[in-house]
C-alpha positions as a Markdown table, in Angstrom:
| # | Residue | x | y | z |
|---|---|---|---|---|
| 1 | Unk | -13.9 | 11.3 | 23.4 |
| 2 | Unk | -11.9 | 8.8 | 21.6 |
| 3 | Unk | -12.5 | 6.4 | 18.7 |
| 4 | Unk | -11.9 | 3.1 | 17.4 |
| 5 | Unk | -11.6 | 2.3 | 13.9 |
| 6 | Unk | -11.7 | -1.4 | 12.0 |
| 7 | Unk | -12.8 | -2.9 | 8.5 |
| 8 | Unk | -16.3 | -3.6 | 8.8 |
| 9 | Unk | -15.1 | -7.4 | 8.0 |
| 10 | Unk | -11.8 | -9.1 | 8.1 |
| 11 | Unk | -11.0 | -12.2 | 6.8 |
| 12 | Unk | -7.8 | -14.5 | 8.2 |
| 13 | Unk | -6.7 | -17.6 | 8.2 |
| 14 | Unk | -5.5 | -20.2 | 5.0 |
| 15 | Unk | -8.2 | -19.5 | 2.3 |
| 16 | Unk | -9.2 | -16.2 | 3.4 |
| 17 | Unk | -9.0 | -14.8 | -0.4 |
| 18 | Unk | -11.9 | -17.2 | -1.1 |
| 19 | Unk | -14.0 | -14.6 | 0.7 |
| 20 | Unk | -14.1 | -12.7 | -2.5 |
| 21 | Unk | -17.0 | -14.8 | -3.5 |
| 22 | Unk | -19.0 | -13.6 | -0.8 |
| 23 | Unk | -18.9 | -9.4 | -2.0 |
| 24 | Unk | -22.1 | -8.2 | -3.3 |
| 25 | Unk | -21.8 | -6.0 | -6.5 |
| 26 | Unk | -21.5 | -5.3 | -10.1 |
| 27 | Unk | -18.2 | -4.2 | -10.8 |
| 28 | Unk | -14.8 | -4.4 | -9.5 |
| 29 | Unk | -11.5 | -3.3 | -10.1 |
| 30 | Unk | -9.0 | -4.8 | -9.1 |
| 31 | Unk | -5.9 | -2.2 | -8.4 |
| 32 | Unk | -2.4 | -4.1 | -8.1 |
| 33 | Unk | 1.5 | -3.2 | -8.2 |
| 34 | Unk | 4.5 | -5.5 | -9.9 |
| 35 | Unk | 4.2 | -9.2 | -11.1 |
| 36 | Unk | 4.6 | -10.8 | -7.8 |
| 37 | Unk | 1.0 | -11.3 | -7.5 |
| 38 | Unk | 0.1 | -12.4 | -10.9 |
| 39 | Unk | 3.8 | -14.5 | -11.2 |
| 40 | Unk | 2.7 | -17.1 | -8.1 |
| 41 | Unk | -1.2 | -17.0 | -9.3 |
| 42 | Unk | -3.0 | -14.9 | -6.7 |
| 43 | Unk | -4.0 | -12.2 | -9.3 |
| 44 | Unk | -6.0 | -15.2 | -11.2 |
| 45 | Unk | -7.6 | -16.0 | -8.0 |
| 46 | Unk | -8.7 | -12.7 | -7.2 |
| 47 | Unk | -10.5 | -12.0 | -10.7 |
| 48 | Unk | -11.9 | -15.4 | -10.1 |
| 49 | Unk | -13.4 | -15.3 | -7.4 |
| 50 | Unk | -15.1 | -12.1 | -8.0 |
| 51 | Unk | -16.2 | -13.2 | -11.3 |
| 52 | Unk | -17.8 | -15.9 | -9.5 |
| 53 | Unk | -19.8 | -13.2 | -6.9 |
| 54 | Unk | -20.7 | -12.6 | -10.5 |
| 55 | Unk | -18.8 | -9.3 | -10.9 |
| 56 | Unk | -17.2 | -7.4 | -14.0 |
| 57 | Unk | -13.3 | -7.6 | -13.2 |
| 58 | Unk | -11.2 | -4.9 | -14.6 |
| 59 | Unk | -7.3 | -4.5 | -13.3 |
| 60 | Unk | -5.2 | -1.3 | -12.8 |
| 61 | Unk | -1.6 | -2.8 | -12.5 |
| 62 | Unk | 1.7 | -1.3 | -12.2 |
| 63 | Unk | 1.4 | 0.5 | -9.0 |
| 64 | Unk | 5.1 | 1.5 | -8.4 |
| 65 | Unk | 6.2 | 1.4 | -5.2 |
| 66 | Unk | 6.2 | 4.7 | -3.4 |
| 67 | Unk | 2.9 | 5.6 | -5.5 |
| 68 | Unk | 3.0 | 8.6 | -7.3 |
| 69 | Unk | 0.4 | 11.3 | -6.9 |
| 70 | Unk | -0.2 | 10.9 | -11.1 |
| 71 | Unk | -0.8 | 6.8 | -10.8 |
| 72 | Unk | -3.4 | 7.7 | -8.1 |
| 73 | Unk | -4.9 | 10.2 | -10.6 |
| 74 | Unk | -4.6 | 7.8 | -13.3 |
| 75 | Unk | -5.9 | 5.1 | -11.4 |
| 76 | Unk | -9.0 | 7.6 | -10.5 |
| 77 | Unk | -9.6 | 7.9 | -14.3 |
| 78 | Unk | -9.4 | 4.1 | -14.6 |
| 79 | Unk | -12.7 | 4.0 | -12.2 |
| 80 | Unk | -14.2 | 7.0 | -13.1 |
| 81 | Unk | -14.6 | 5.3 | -16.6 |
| 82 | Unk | -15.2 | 1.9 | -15.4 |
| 83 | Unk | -17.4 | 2.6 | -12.7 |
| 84 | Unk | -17.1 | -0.1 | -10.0 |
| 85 | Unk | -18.9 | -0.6 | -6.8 |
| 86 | Unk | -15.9 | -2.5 | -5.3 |
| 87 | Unk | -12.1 | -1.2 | -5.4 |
| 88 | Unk | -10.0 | -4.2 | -4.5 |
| 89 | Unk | -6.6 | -3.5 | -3.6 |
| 90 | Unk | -4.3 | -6.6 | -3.5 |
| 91 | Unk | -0.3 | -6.8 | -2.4 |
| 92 | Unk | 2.2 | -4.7 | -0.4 |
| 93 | Unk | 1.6 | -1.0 | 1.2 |
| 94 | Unk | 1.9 | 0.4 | -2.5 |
| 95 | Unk | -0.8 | -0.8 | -4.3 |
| 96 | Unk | -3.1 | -0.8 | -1.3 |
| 97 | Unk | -2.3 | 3.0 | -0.6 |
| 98 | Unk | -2.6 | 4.2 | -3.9 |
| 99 | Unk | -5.8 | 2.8 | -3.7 |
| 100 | Unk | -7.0 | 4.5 | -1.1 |
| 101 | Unk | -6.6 | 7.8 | -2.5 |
| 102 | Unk | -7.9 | 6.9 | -6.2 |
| 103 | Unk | -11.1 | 6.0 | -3.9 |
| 104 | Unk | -11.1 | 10.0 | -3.2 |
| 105 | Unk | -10.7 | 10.8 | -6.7 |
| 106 | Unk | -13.3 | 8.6 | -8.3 |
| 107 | Unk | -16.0 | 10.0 | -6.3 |
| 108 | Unk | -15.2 | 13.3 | -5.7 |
| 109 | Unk | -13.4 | 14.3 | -9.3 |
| 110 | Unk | -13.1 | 17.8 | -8.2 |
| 111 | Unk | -11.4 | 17.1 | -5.5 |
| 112 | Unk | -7.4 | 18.7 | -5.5 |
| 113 | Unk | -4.6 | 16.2 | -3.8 |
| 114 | Unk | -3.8 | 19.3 | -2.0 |
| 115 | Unk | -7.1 | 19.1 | -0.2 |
| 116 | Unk | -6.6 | 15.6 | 1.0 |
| 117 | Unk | -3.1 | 16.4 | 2.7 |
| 118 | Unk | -4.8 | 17.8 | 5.9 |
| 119 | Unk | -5.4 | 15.0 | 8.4 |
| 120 | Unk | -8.8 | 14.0 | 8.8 |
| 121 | Unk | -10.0 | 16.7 | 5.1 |
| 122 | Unk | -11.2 | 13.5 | 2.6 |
| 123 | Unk | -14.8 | 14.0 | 1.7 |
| 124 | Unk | -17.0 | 11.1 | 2.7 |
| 125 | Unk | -16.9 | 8.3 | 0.9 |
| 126 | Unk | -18.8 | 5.1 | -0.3 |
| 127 | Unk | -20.7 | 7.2 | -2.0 |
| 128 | Unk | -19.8 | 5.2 | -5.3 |
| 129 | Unk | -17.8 | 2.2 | -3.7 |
| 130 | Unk | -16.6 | 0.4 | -1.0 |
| 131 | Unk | -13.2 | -1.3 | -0.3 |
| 132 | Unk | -11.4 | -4.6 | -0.1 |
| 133 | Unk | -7.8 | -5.0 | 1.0 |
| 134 | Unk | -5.7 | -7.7 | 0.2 |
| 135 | Unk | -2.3 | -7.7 | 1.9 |
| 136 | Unk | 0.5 | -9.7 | 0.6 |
| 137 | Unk | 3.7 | -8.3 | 2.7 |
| 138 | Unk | 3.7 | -8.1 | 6.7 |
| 139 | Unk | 4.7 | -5.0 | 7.6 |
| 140 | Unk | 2.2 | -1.6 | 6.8 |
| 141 | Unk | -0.9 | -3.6 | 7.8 |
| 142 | Unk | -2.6 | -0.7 | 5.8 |
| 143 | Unk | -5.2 | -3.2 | 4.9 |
| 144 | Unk | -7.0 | -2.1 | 8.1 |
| 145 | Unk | -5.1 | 1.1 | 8.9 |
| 146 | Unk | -6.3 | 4.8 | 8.3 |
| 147 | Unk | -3.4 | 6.3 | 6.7 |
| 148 | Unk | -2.2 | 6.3 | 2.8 |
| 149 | Unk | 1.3 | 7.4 | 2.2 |
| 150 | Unk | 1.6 | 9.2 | -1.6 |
| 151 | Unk | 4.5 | 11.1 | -3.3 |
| 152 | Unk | 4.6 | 14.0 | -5.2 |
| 153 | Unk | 7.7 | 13.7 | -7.3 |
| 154 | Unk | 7.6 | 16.8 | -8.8 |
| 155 | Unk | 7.5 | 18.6 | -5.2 |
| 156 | Unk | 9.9 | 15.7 | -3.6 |
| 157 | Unk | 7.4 | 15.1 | -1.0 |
| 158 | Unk | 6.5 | 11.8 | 0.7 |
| 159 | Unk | 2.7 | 13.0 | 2.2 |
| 160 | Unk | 1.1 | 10.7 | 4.8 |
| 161 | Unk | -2.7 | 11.2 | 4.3 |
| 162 | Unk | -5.2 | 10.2 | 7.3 |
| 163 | Unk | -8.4 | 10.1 | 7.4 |
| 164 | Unk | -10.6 | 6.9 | 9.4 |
| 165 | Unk | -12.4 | 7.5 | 5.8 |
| 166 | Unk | -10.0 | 5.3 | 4.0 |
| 167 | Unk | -10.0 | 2.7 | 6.3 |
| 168 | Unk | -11.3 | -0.7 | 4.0 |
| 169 | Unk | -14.3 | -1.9 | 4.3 |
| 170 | Unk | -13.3 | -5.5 | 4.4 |
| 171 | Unk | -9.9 | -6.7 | 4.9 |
| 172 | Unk | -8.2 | -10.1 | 3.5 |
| 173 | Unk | -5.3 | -11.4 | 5.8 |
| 174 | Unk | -4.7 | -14.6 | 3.8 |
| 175 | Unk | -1.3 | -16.0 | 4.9 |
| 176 | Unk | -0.3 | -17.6 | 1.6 |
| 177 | Unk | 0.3 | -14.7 | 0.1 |
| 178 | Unk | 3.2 | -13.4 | 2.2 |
| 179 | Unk | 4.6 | -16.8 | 2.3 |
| 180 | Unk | 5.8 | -15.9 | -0.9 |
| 181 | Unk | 8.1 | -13.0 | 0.7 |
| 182 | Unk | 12.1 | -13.0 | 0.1 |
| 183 | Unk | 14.1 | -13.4 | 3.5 |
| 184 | Unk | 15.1 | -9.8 | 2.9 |
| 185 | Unk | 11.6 | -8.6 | 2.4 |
| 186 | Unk | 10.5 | -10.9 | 5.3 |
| 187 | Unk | 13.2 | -9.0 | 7.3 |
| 188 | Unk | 12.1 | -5.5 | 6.6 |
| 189 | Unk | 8.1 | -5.8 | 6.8 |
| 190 | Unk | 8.5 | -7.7 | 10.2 |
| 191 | Unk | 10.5 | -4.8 | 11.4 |
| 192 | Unk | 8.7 | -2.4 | 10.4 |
| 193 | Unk | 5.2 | -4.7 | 12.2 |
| 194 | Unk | 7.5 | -4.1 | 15.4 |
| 195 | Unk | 7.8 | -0.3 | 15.2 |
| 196 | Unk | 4.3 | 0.2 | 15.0 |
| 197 | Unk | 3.3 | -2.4 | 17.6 |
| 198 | Unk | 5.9 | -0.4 | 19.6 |
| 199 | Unk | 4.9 | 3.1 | 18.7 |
| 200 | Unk | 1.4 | 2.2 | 19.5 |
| 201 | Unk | 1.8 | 1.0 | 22.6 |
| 202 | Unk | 3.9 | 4.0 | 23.6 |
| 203 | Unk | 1.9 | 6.7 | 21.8 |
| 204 | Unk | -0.2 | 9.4 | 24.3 |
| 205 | Unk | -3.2 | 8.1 | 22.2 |
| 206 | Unk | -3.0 | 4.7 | 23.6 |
| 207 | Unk | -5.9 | 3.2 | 25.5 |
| 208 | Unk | -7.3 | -0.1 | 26.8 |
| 209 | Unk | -8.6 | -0.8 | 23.2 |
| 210 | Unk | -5.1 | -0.8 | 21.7 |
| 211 | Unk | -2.4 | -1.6 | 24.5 |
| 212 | Unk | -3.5 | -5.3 | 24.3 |
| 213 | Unk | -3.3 | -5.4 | 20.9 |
| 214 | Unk | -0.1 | -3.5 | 20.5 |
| 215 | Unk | 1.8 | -5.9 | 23.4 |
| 216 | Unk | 0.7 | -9.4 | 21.5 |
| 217 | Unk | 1.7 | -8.2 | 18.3 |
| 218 | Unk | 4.8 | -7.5 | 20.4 |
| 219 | Unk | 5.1 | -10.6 | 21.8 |
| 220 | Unk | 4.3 | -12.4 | 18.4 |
| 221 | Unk | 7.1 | -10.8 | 16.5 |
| 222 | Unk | 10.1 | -10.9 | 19.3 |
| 223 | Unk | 8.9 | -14.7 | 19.0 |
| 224 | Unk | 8.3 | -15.4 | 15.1 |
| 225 | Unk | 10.0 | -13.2 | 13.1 |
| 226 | Unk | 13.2 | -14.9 | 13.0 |
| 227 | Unk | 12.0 | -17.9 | 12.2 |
| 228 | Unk | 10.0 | -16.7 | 9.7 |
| 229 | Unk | 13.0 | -15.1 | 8.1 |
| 230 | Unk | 14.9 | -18.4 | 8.6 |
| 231 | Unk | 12.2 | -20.2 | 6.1 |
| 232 | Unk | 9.2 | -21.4 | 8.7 |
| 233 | Unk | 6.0 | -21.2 | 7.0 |
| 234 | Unk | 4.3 | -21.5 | 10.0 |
| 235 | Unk | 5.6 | -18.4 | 11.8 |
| 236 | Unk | 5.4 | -16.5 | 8.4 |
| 237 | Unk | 1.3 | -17.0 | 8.9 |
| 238 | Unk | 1.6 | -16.0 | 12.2 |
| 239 | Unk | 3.6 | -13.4 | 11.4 |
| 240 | Unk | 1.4 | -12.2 | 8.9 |
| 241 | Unk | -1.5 | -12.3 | 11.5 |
| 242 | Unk | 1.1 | -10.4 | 14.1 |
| 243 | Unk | 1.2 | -7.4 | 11.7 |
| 244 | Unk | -2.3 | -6.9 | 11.2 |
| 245 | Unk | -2.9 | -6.5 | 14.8 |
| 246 | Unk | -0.2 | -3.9 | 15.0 |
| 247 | Unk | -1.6 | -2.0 | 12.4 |
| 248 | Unk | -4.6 | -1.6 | 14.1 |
| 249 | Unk | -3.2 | -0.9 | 17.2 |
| 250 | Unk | -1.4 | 2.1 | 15.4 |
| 251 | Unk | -3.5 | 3.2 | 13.6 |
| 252 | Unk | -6.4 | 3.9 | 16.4 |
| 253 | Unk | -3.4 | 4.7 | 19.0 |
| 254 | Unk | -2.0 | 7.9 | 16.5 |
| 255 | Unk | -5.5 | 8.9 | 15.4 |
| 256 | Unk | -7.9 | 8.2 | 18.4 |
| 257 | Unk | -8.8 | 11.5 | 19.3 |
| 258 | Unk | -12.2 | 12.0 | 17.2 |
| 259 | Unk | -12.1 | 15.6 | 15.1 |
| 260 | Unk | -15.4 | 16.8 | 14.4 |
């Protein structure tokens, strides 16, 4: 038996952040890396908007990238004080990551990093809170992926956690945000959208459900990732759409058998 794995909800398109409105709850925290996102405005947006779904706001900033195992545990202690019923991740693979596994921490406290390093070992969550992720770079596509990558500095380990678990609840592909990418950035992330279309569609998971939407994404970057690079806004949206569906081709075509 196999399994397929999305946000429940995924917003795309120009304007997509103004689906923040929309999320029912309480609280929020809003967990975000360097000044990128609050430099060009986006960060205001975000705490706007959910104050207007009529929500407490509280940020967790300074994600570095490469997230440390002690920002997730900070960032854990940050919620378990503030106690929201929405984590909201917003910009590149970093923040969104680290993220994910402070959503392990918050509800399960007692919960060891060590016993998250096992693929599919988190606990179940949404016990506490569910997820939003706001991707500002086109490359990871962990906005709608099942994998968090965290380091342990101390140990000089990079550990790729994996659990369909972690995969958002509701994902933001808003194109305006990566339209704000460097040309050496832009280079990079599309790459790395191209190896994972690539690896997905020649993975021994890969199925019906993700060899179309590893070959478009395919198709789409071969086609608009050097313009994109060369300055065209236009293929940097649909570049930005291009990595989302290789990201969930990926993620489904490298964790598709189901583990009970």
């Amino acid at each position: 038996m196999m399994r397929f794995t999305l946000p429940r909800d995924l917003y795309h398109g120009k304007d997509a952040l103004e689906a923040l409105k929309t999320l029912a709850g309480k609280k929020a925290i809003v967990v975000v890396g360097g000044g990128s996102m609050k430099r060009f405005g986006f960060l205001d947006k975000v705490v706007d908007y959910l104050k207007e779904a009529g929500m407490e706001v509280q940020l967790f900033e300074g994600v570095e990238p490469d997230p440390s195992v002690d920002t997730v545990l900070k960032g854990a202690a940050a919620m378990q004080e503030f106690e929201p019923d929405w984590i909201v991740a917003v910009g590149g693979g970093s923040p969104i990551d680290a993220a994910k596994a402070m959503w392990a921490f918050y509800e399960y406290p007692d919960t060891s990093f060590e016993d998250l390093i096992t693929p599919f070992s988190f606990p179940t969550l949404r016990t506490k809170a569910k997820f939003c992720a706001i991707s500002s770079t086109s490359g990871t596509a962990t906005e709608v992926t099942a994998f968090s990558v965290i380091t342990d500095y101390k140990k000089g380990i990079k550990y790729p956690l994996a659990d369909f678990n972690i995969t958002p609840d509701v994902a933001i592909v808003d194109p305006a945000l990566a339209e704000t990418m460097p040309k050496k950035l832009t280079a990079h992330t599309g790459m790395d959208a191209m190896t994972h279309a690539i690896e997905a569609y020649v993975s021994t998971l890969h199925c019906e459900y993700t060899d179309p939407l590893a070959l478009h994404a395919i198709e789409m970057i071969n086609e608009y990732l050097i313009p994109s690079y060369n300055g065209d806004m236009e293929a940097r949206d649909k570049m930005h759409d291009a990595q989302c569906l290789a990201g969930m081709a990926f993620s489904n075509a490298l964790l598709g058998i189901v583990h009970s």
